[in-house]
Structure formats: C-alpha cells, structure tokens
C-alpha positions as CSV (number, residue, x, y, z in Angstrom):
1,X,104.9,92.2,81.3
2,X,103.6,94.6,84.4
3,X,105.2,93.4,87.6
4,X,106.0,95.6,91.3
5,X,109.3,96.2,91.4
6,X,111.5,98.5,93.5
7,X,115.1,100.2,93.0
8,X,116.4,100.5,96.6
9,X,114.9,99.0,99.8
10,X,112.8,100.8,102.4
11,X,108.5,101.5,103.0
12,X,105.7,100.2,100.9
13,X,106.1,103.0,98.9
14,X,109.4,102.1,96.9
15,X,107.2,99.5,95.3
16,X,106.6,101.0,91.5
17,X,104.5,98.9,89.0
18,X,106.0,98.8,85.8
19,X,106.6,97.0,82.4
20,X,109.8,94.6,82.4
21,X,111.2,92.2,80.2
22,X,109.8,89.0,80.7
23,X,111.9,86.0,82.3
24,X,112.8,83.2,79.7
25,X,111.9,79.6,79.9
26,X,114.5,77.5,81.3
27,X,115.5,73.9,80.7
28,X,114.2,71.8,83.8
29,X,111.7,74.3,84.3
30,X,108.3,76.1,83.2
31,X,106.6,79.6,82.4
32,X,103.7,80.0,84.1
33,X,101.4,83.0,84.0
34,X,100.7,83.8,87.4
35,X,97.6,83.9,88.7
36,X,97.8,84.6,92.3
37,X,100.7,86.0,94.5
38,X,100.3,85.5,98.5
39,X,102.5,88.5,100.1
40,X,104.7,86.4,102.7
41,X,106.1,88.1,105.7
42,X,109.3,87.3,104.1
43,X,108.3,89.5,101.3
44,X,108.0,92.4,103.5
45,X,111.4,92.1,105.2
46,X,113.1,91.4,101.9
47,X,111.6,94.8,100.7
48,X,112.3,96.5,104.4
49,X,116.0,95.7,103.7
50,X,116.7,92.6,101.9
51,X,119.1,91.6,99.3
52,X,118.2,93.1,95.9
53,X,119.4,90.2,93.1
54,X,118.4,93.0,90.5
55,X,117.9,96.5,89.9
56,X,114.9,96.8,89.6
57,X,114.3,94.1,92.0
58,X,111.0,91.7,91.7
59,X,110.6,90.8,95.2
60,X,108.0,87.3,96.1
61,X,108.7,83.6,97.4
62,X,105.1,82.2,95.7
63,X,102.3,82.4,93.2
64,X,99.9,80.2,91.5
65,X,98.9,80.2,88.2
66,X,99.1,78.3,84.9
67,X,101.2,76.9,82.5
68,X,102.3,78.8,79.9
69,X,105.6,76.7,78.4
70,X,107.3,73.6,79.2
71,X,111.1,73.5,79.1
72,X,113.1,70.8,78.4
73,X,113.9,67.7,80.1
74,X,110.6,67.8,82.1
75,X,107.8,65.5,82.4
76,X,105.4,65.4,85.0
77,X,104.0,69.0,83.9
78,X,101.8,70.2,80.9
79,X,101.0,73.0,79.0
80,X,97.6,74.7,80.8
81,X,97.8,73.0,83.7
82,X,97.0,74.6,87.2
83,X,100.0,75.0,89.2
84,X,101.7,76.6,92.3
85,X,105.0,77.6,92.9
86,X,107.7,78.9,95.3
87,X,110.3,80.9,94.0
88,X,113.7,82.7,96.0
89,X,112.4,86.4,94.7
90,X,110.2,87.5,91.4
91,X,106.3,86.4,92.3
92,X,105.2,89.9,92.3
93,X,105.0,89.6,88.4
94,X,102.7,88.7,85.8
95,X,104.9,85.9,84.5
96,X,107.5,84.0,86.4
97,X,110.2,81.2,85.6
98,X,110.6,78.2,88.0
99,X,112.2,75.1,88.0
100,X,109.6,72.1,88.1
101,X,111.3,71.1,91.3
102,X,109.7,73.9,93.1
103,X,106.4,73.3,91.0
104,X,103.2,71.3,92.5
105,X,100.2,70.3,90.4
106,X,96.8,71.9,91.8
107,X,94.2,69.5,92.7
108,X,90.8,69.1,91.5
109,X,88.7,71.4,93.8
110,X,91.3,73.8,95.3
111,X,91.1,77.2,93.3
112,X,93.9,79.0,92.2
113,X,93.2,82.1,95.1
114,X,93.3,78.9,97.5
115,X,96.5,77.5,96.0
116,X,98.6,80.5,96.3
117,X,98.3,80.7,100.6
118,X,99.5,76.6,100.5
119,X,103.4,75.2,100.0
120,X,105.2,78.0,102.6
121,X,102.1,78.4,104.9
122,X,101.2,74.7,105.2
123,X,104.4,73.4,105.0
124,X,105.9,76.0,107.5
125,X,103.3,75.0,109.9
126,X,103.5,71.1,109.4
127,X,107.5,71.3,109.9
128,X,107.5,73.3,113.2
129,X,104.9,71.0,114.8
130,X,106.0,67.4,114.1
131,X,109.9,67.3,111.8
132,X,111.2,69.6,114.0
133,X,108.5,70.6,117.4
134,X,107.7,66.7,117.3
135,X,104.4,67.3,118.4
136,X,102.4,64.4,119.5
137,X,98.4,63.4,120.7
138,X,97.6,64.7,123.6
139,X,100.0,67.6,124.0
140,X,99.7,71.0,124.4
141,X,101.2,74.2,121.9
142,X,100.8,77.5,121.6
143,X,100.7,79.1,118.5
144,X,102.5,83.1,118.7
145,X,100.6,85.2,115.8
146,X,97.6,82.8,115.4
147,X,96.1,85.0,112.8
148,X,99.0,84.8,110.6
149,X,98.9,82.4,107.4
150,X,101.4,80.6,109.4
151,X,99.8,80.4,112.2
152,X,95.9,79.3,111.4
153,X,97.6,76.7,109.1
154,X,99.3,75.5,112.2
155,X,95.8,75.9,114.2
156,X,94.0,73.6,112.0
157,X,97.2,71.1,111.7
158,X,97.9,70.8,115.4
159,X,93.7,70.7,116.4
160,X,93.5,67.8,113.5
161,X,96.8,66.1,115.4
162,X,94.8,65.9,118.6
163,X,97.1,68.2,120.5
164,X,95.0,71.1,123.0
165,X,95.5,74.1,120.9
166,X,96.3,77.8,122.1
167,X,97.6,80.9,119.9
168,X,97.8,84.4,121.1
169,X,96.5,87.4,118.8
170,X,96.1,90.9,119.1
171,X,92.0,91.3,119.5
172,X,89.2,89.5,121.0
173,X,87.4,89.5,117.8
174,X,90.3,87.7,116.0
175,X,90.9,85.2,118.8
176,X,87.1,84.6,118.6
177,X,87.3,83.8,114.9
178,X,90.5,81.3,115.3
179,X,87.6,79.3,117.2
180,X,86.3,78.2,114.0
181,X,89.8,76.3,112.8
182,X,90.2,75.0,116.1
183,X,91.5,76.9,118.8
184,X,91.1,76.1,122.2
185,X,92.1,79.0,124.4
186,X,93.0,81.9,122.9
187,X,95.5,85.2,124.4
188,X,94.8,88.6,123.7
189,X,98.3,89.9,124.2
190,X,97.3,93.4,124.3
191,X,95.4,93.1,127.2
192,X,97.6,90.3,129.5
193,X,100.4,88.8,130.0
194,X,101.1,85.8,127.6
195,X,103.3,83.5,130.0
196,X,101.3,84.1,133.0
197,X,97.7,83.4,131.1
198,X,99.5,80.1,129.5
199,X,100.4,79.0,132.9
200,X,97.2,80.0,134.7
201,X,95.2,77.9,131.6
202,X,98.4,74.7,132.0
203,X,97.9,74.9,135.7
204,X,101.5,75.8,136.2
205,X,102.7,73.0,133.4
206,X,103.4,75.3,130.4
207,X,103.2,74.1,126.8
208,X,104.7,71.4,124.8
209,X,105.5,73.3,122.3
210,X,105.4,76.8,121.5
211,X,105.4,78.0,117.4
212,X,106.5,81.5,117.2
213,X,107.2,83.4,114.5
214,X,107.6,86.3,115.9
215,X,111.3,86.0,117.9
216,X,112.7,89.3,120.1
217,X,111.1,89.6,122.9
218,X,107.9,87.4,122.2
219,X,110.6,84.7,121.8
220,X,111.7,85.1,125.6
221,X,107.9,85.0,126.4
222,X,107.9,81.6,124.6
223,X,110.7,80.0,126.8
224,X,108.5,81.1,130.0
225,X,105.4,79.4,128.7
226,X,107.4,75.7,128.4
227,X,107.0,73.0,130.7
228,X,109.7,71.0,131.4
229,X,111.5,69.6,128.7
230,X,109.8,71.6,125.9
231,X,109.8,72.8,122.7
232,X,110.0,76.0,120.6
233,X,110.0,75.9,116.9
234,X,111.1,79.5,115.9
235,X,110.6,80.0,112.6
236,X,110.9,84.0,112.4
237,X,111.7,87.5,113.5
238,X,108.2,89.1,112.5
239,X,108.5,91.7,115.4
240,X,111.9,93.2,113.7
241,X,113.3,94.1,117.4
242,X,117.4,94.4,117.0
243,X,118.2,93.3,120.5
244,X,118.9,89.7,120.6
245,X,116.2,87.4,122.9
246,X,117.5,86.5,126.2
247,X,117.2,82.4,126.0
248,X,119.1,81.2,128.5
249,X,115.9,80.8,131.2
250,X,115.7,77.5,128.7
251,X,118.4,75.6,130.1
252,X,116.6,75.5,133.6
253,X,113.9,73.7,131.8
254,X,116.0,71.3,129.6
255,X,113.6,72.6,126.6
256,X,115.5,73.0,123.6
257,X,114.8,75.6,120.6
258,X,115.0,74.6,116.9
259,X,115.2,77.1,114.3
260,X,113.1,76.0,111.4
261,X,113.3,77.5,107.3
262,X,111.2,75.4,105.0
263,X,113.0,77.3,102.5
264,X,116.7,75.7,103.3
265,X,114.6,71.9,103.9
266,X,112.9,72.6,100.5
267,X,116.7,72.7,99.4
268,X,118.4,69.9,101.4
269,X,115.6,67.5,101.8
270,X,113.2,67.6,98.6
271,X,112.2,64.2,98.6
272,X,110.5,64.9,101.7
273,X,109.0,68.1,101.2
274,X,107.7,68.1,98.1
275,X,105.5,65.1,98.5
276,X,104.5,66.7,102.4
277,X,103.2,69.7,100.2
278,X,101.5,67.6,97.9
279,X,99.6,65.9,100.9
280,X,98.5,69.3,102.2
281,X,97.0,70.7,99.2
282,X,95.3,67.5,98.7
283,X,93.9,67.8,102.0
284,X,93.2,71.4,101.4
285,X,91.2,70.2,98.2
286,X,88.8,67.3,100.6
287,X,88.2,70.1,103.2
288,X,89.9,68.5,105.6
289,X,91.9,72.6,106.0
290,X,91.4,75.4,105.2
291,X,93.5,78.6,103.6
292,X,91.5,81.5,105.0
293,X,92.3,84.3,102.7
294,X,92.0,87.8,103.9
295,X,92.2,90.3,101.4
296,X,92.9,90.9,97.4
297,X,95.1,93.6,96.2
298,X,95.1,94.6,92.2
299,X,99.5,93.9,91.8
300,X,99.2,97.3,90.5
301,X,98.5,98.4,94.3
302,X,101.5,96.2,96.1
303,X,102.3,99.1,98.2
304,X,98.8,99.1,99.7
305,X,98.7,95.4,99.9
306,X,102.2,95.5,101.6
307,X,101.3,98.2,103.8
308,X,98.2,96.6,104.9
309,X,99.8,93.6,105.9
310,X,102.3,96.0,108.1
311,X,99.2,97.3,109.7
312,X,99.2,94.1,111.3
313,X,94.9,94.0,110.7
314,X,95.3,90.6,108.1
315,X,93.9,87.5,109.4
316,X,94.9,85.3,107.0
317,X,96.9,85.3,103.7
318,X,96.4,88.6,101.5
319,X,96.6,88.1,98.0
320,X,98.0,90.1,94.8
321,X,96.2,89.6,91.6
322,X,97.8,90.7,88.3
C-alpha cells in the first residue's frame, strides 16, 4: 500500500509518500481501507517532534473508510460497512488496523469526507464544554481558535446548549463566517486585545468558560477573560511557545483550569465516550451540526496538506484522500 511516512521528525517536507507493507488484521479488530484522513493538529506536532513508533513512521490519530476484514471475536461490525476510526499514529495510509473499540459505524446520511472531521473534533469539543467546562444555559464561553475543527465544533455545540457564544480568530472574514454556526461576538485578535474586548462585550464580568486550545501566552489571555469563579478547558498547545503560561492571576478569581485529552478519556472511560461519539455523528447525520471541511489534499501531497494547515489559513478540517 502507498502511505506518507517520514524517517526523522522536522518540516512538512520530511513527509515522503511511499509503498509499505500493509498492517495485518488483528483479533478484536478490523482492516479497513481508508477513505478519508482529517490532518489533526496533533498530527502536525507529532511530525514537528513527536515520538516515532517506527522507522518509517506513519503519523495520523483518524480516518474513515470501509471495511475490508473482520477479525476475530468481533460482532457489531461487517464486511463493507462505512466506518470511522481513531487510531494512536498510522491514518496517513491507504489501509489501517484498528481495534473495533476505537471503530464507530457511519450513519445513514453523513458521507465518508463528513465522517472523517467527527470522533476527536466533536468529541473534544463536547468534553471541554460540559464533562469537564460544565457549561450550562445561559452562560457565556469563549471559544480561542474558533476556526479550528475544534473550535466550530464547539461553536455549534455551545450555541445549540443555549450558552452566548464568542470565539476569537485571526480575520474579519473568518469571524464573519463563524456567524453561520452560531457565533455571537466574534475577536479579531490581530487587530485588539482579546481580554479587554471580552470584558468590554461581558460588561466587566468575563466568561464562563474559556475553550482554548491554543495554551502559552493565549492561555494567560484566557485567565484574564474569566469572571469570577470560572472555567478554562485547555485542551492544547497549538501556539508551540516553550515558556510556560503564567496562571497564577486564577487564584484571585477562584476559577479553576482542567486540562482535557479525549485521547486518555477514550482510554479510561470508553463506556462513556464511545456512545457520546455515536450521539454526535448521529446528530451530524439529522443536520442538527455540521463538519465544515476546508480543503482536500491527494495523500500523495501530505506535505502540502500539512503545510497548509501550518499556514494557519484552514477554517475547518482539511482532509487527505488516498
């Protein structure tokens, strides 16, 4: 099978698209010719300077496609069937091997493209606002990155909660088109500053809850947007500073800051995430949300596609397609 693979970590450009052996069926688990692969920000960071579980290394945490084999000892999945999957490194590949535990079935309705930007997008997004953010009717959150996959999936989620919505962005033109999947008020953080607009739109309250996914610096703008007794869900380091945030202005406003990684929950707590997941994509499927989707890259061009995404000009998910 083709797949991107790279040899040592560093730019887009150590990502080489070449034949490998393909993985083998394991018991417990399926085969499943991939269909779609949304690049995750993890995916980037991982191939920045990540482990490497292989040399070459397949990097990727999901893909959607269909099923090619069965393996034993598993029931609820069939040969054919449309499928999505998350996966600890290898989605940047033609062909992947997954346990069924980290399998959902694709509903009537939701395409494959559509399928592939759902489990670590949604479910990120549902777990920072109410398992760990506790977000409730009537409040207010900001959303850092709202044009992230991450963060319109939280948009939507948080608008569809009845909580007053705000997300910061780099443009005017992409706050504009977060008005769509309902933003309220949106920040162009090029142009102000973040806290001081959040407080002049609270009236001095701040936030709820702040989402951010970004950490460093942008994280200590998050603590100065709370009102008393809020909440940050951070659930990332997209901005890649070194320097440690400076939290403490937090305890002064008895908030409190939860790091959140759907990856480790999907490990501890499967009983509750998997069936979360499965509500999202069927709510993706009725229209209730919505998985914008950016931009398709051939997976013979995963440097471009991870480049682009670097370029920070994505709103949306940005897709591979083997």
């Amino acid at each position: 099978m083709k797949a991107a693979v790279y040899y040592e970590t560093g730019a887009p450009e150590v990502l080489k698209y070449e034949e490998v052996a393909e993985p083998e069926l394991r018991s417990g688990g399926l085969l499943i010719d991939v269909a779609a692969i949304a690049i995750q920000g993890g995916d980037t960071l991982n191939r920045t300077g990540g482990i490497m579980a292989s040399k070459p290394h397949i990097v990727g945490y999901q893909a959607s496609g269909v099923v090619r084999e069965v393996g034993e000892g598993v029931a609820n999945f069939t040969k054919g069937q449309h499928v999505v999957a998350t996966m600890g490194f290898g989605s940047h590949a033609e062909v992947i091997s997954v346990p069924a535990g980290s399998v959902w079935a694709v509903p009537n309705g939701l395409s494959l493209q559509e399928a592939a930007g759902v489990p670590i997008e949604f479910g990120t997004a549902d777990d920072c606002l109410f398992e760990f953010g506790h977000l409730r009717a009537g409040e207010t959150v900001l959303i850092q990155a709202g044009a992230s996959g991450v963060g319109i999936a939280a948009i939507q989620l948080a608008k569809a909660a009845g909580a007053t919505v705000l997300a910061t962005a780099s443009s005017d033109e992409r706050l504009e088109r977060l008005k769509e999947y309902g933003l309220d008020h949106g920040i162009n953080y090029t142009k102000v500053d973040a806290a001081q607009e959040v407080m002049k739109y609270t009236n001095d309250a701040g936030v709820n809850l702040v989402v951010d996914s970004v950490g460093g610096s942008t994280l200590e703008g998050s603590v100065a947007m709370l009102g008393y007794r809020g909440r940050i869900s951070w659930v990332g380091r997209a901005g890649r500073e070194e320097r440690p945030p400076e939290v403490w202005p937090i305890m002064q406003k008895n908030a409190s800051i939860s790091g959140v990684f759907l990856g480790a929950e999907m490990a501890m707590n499967p009983q509750r995430t998997h069936p979360m997941i499965d509500s999202l994509l069927a709510r993706i499927a009725k229209k209730e949300l919505t998985v914008v989707l950016d931009k398709t890259f051939p997976l013979s061009d995963a440097a471009g596609a991870h480049a682009y995404i670097e370029s920070r000009k994505a709103f949306g998910r940005v897709l591979l397609i083997p």
